[in-house]
Every structure is written in C-alpha cells, then in structure tokens.
C-alpha positions in Angstrom: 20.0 -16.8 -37.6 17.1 -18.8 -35.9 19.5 -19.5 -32.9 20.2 -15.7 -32.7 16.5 -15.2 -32.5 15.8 -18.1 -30.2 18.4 -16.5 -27.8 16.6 -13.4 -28.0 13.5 -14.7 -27.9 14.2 -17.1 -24.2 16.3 -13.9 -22.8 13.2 -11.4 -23.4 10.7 -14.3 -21.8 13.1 -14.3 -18.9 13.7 -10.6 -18.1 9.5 -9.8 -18.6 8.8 -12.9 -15.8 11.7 -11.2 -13.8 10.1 -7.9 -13.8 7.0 -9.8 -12.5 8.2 -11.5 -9.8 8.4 -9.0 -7.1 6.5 -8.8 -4.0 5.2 -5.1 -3.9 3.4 -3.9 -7.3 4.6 -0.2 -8.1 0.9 0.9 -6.6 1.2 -1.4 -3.0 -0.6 -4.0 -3.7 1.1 -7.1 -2.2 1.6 -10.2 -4.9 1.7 -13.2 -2.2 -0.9 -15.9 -1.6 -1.2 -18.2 1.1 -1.8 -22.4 0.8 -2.5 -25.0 3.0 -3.6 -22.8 5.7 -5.1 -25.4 8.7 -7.3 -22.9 9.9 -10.6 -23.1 8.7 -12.4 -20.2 6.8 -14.9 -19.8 10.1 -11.9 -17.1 12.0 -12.7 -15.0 9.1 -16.5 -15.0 9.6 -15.7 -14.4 13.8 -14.2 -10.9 12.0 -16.8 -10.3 9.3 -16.1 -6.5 10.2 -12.5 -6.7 8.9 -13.8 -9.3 6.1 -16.1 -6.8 4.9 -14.0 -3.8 4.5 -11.2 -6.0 2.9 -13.4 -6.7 0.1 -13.9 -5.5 -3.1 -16.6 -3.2 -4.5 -18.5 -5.8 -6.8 -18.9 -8.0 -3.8 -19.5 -5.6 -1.4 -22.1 -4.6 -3.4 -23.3 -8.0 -4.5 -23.9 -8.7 -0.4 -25.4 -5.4 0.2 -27.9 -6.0 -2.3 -27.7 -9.7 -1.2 -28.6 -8.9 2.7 -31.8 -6.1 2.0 -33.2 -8.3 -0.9 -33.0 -11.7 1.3 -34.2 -10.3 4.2 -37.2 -8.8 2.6 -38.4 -11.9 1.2 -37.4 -14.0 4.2 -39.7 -11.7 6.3 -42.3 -11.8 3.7 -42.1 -15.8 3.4 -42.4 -15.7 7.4 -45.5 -12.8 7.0 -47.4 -15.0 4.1 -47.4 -17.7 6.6 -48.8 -16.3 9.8 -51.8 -14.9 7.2 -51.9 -18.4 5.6 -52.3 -20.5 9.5 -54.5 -17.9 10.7 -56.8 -18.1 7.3 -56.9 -14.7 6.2 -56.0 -15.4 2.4 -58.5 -14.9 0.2 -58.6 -19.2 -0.6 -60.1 -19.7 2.6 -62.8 -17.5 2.4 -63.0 -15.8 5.4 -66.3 -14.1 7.0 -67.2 -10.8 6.8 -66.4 -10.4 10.9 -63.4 -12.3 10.5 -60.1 -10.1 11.7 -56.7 -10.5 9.8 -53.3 -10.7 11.7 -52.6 -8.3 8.9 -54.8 -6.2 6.6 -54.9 -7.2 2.9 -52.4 -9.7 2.5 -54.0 -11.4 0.0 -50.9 -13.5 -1.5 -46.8 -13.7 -1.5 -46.6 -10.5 -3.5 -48.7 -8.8 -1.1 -46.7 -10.3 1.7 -43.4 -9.3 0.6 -44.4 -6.0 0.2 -45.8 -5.6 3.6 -42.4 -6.7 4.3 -41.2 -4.3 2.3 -42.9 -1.5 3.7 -42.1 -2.5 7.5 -38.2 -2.3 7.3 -37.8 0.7 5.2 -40.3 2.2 7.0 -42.2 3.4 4.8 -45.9 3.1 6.0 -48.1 3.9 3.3 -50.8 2.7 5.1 -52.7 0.3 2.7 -51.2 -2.5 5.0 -51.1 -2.6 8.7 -51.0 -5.0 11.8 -53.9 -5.2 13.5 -54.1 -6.6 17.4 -55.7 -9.9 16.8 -52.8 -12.3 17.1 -49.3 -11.7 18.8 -47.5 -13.5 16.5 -48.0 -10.9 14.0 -46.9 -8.2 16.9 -43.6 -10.5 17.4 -42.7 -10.5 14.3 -42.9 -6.9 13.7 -40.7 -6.0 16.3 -38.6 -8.6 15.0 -38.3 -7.3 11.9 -38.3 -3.6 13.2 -35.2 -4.5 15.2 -33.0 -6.8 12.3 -33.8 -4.5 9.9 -32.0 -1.7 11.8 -29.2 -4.1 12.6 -28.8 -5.4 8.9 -28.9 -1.0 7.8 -26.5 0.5 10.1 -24.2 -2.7 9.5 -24.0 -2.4 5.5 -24.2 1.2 5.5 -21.5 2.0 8.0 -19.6 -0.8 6.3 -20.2 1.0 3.3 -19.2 4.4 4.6 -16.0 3.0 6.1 -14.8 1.4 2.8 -15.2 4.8 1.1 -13.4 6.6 4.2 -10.1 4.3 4.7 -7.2 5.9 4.8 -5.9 3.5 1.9 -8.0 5.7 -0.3 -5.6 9.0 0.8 -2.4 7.1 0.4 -3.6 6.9 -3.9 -3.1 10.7 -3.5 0.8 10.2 -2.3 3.0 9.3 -5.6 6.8 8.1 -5.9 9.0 8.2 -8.7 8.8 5.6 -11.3 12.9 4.8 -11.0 15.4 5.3 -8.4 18.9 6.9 -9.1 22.1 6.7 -8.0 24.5 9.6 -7.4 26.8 12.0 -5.5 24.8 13.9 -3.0 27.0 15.9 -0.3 30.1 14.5 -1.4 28.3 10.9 -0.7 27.4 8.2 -2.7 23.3 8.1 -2.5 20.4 6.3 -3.7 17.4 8.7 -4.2 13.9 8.2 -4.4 11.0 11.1 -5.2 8.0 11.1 -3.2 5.2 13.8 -3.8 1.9 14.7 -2.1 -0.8 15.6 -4.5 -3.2 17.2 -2.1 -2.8 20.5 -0.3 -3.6 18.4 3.1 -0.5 17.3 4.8 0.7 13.7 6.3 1.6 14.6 9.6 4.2 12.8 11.8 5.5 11.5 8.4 8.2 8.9 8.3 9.7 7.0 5.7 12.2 4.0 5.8 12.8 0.8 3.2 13.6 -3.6 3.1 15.4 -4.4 0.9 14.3 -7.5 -0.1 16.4 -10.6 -1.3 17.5 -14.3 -1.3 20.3 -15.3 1.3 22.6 -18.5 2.2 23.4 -18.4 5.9 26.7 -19.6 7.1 24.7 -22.9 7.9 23.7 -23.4 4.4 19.8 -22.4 5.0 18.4 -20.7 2.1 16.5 -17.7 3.0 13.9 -16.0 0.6 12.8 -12.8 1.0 15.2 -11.9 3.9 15.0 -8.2 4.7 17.3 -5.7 5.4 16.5 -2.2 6.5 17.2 0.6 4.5 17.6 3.8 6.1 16.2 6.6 4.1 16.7 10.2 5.3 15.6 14.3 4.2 18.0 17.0 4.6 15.5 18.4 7.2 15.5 15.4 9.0 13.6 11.6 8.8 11.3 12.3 11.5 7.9 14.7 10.9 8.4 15.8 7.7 7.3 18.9 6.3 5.4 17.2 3.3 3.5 20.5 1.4 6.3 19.9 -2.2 7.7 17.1 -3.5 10.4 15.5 -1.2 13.8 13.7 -2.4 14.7 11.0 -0.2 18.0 9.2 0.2 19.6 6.6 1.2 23.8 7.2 2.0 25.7 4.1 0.3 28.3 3.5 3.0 30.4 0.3 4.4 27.0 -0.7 6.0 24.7 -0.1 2.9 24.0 -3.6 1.3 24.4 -1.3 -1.9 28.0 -0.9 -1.2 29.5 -3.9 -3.3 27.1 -3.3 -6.2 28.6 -1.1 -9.4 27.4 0.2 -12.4 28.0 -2.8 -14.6 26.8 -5.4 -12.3 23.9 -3.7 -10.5 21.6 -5.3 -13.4 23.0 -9.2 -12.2 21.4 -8.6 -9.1 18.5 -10.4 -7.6 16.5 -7.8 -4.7 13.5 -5.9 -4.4 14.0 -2.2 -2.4 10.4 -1.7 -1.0 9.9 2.1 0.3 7.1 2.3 3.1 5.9 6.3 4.3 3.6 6.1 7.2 1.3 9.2 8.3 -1.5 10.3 10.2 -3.9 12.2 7.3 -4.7 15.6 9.0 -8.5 16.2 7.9 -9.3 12.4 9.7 -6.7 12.0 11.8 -6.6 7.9 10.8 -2.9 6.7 9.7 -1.8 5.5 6.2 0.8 3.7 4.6 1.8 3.8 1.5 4.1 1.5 -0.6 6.0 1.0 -3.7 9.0 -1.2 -4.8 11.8 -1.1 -7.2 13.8 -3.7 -9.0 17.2 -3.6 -10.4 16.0 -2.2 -13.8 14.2 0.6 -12.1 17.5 1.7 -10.2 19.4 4.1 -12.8 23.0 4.4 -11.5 24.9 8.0 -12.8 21.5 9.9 -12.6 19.7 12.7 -10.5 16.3 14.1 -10.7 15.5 17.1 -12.8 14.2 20.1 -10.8 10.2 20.0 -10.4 10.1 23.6 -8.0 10.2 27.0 -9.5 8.9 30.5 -8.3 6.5 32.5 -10.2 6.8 36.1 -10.8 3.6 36.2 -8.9 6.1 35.2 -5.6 3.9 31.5 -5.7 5.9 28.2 -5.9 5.2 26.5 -8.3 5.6 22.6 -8.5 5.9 20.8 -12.5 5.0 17.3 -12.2 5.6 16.9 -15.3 9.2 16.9 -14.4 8.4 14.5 -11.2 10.2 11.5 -12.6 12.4 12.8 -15.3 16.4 12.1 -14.7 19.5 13.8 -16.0 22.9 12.0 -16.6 25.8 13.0 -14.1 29.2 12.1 -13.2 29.0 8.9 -10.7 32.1 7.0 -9.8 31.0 3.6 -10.9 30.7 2.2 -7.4 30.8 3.4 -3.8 34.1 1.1 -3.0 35.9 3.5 -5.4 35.2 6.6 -4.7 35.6 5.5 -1.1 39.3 4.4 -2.0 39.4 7.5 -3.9 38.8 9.8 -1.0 40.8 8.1 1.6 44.0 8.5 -1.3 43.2 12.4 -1.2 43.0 12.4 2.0 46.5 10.9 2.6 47.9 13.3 0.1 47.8 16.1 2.5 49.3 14.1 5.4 52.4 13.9 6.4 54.0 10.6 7.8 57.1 9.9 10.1 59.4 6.8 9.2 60.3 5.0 12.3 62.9 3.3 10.2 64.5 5.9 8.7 68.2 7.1 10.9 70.1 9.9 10.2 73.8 9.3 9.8 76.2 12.0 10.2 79.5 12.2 8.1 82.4 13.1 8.7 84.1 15.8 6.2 88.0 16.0 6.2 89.6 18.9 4.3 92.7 16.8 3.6 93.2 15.4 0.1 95.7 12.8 -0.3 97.6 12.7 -3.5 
C-alpha cells in the first residue's frame, strides 16, 4: 500500500513540474531568463526609453514618483544654498535695504517649496526671484528647462505604457485545448481563436513552432529546436476577416511532425506547439502579437469544437462564448498513418491493374474420343 501511494505520489510531482516547464505561459508571457550575460547593465540605461516601458507598474510608478520628488528637493537643496551664501536667511540678520536673491526664503522648507512652485508652475506669488544676483536667474531657467524635460519624459512614458498594443492583444483569446480530428476528409489539429472587441486586427496572420528536444545525425542535442507549423482558415491564412470567432488548423500530412504521433502515445511526447497571430489594431494602427502554447495534455485527440455561432430571430449573429472552448467526442482514426493507409486501400479498390506476367494459352479442343 505505501509503495502504491509513493508511486502515485512521485508520478503526480512529475506530471505538475511537466506542465510547468514550458516556454510560453497560456497568456504569452515568456518563462526564460538569461545568466552570465558579459554585457554590463549600462546598454540598458543607453535605452532607458525601451527600459522604461518594459517595466512594471509598481516601479514605474515608484520612479515617477521617484524623479518629481527628487528633483524638487534637489532644486530646493541648490535654492537654500544660493539664499544661505548670499545671507538672506533670517540667522544672518540682514538690513532692512538688503535685497534677497529670492523673496522669503527663510529656511529648507521654504526653499523646497519655492522649488516646488517653480516646476509645476504654479506661481502663487508669495515667493519670487528678484534681479539681484544671476545665480538665482540661472538657476531658474535651469530648473524651468529640467523640469519640462523630467514631465514630458515620465508622462509620455506613462501614456505609452497605457497605449501599447500588448494591452489590445489581452482582448484576443484562444481556446484552452487543442483537438484533433477529421476536417475535409483530413486529419487536422484545430485551434479556436476569438476577438473580443468589435474593432478588427487587420492584415491578420497566424502561424505556429513547434517546440521540442532533438538529436542530430552528429549526436548534438538540440533544445528547443523549432519547427514551423502551418496553420490555415478556410478563407485563407493571409488578412483574415476576424469580426467572430475563427477555427484554425493545421492539416497532419507526411510533412506534419504530428504525423507519427497516435492517440495512445501522443501523451509520451515531449513538445510545446506555440501559436503566434500578428495584426495591425485598426483604431491605432500599431501592430500586436499575441501568444499562447499548448502541451501534450492540452492536445485532445478524437474531438471538435462545439458550435459558438447562432442567428437570432432578430436576423443578428449571435456569438456564445460560453461554448468557446467546449469539445465534443468524434470518430478519429487513431493516427494520421492510418487513415492515410486507409485511403490509399480505397483508392486501389476502384482501380484496375494489368499483369504483365499473366499469358494467355490457347487450347486445343478435339472432338474425338478414344475408347
């Protein structure tokens, strides 16, 4: 009994870290990470656009909060000192005729506001440069000048991070398996893919790797080698009408790496089919690309998607999503090899074939009987 359940136990460990390890989560996101890279962390300040925008919100937030904040009190640091060397702080007593750089800065509180005030723009008034000293003139147009730099940086980066396109592609859903079965007299894999706004994709296309470990003829041991996958729509791969929900598929034929796989030993295998469908999103005209992956146990062989479009009496189509990824059971020969073989028998059937050995022999017939 306790080696029963210790089996169980190690093969249920083993099939959870095999549904982990694949490359492309069900949502896109990639699952690699890089070591040992020799180039040094500067290259990705040299793009600190790119850097930006590839970050997530909490930091992005964190540094735009960071860069206003820090500026500000830099600039009132810099402002407390020009009042402090040209005595007009309070400490030093100044005379009645005695001119500030700036009016009432009477401490760093009072400094950092003034600092405040100048790069938001604000003005209330209270404070003010005054023309005594042309430091304080410099470094107002200093500040003027940074601050607009620092604002249209952050807040276009901020504005581009809510506009990517990455953020339409969450609005373009696949199925959560893939299924195997007779489509046009054709062993096919299918695959779902719906668009969940009105707005199309245009110039849609869709293709697959398949993903897997390979041993070359030389011995070399090849992870993640790729192999395409051609994916293709009854109205064509190429600009796809993409207003309803769209069944893809892939033909399993001598050239399909699907081809020696069956039902009973699909499950042994070892690959990851990743499904890629690049467009150009019509309100912003930026292209998107949008991801998903399936492993062995998502691939249900002898299935086909239940119907998900209907008409209304209204004369509307109506799409149910709640039937997006729901499969039925059909008849599926139990691998492409055989219904291959299976076709090629029928076909000979109704042939006809010559035999270049066979010779007809004519015999002679005598009417005499002998007694």
């Amino acid at each position: 009994m306790f080696d029963y359940l210790r089996k169980r136990f190690t093969s249920h460990i083993r099939e959870r870290s095999r549904r982990r390890a694949r490359l492309v989560s069900k949502d896109g996101r990639c699952n690699i990470e890089f070591g040992n890279v020799e180039q040094s962390r500067f290259v990705f300040l040299i793009d600190i656009w790119t850097t930006i925008l590839d970050l997530r919100w909490r930091y992005k937030m964190t540094i735009f909060i960071s860069a206003f904040l820090g500026s500000w009190f830099l600039f009132g640091l810099l402002w407390y000192v020009v009042a402090y060397i040209h005595k007009d702080l309070p400490e030093f007593n100044p005379s009645i005729n005695h001119t500030p750089c700036v009016e009432n800065i009477n401490g760093l509180t009072s400094a950092f506001l003034f600092s405040l005030e100048t790069q938001v723009t604000i003005g209330y008034g209270f404070r003010c440069v005054t023309e005594q000293c042309a430091t304080a003139i410099f470094l107002l147009i200093f500040q003027s000048i940074l601050g607009v730099i620092i604002n249209s940086f952050m807040c276009g980066a901020i504005l581009a991070k809510i506009s990517r396109s990455k953020n339409r592609a969450k609005t373009i859903t696949f199925s959560k398996n893939a299924v195997i079965s007779k489509r046009g007299g054709k062993l096919c894999l299918l695959i779902r893919v719906a668009n969940l706004r009105k707005s199309l994709l245009i110039g849609s296309h869709i293709y697959g790797k398949l993903l897997k470990t390979t041993i070359t003829p030389e011995g070399e041991t090849i992870i993640l080698d790729q192999v395409n996958i051609e994916f293709v729509v009854d109205a064509g791969n190429e600009n796809l009408f993409f207003i309803s929900p769209l069944t893809i598929y892939h033909i399993i034929d001598k050239n399909s790496p699907f081809f020696h796989m069956a039902a009973e030993t699909i499950l042994q295998q070892d690959f990851e089919l990743v499904v890629f469908l690049d467009g150009t999103v019509e309100a912003t005209s930026a292209t998107c690309q949008v991801r998903t992956s399936y492993i062995p146990e998502e691939v249900l062989w002898g299935y086909r998607f239940a119907p998900i479009v209907s008409k209304t009496k209204e004369g509307k189509y109506r799409v149910d999503f709640q039937n997006f990824s729901k499969t039925v059971a059909v008849e599926t020969p139990h691998c492409a090899f055989c219904l291959y073989n299976e076709k090629e028998a029928k076909s000979k059937e109704k042939k006809g074939y010559d035999n270049p050995g066979f010779v007809l022999s004519e015999v002679s017939e005598t009417s005499d009987t002998k007694m």
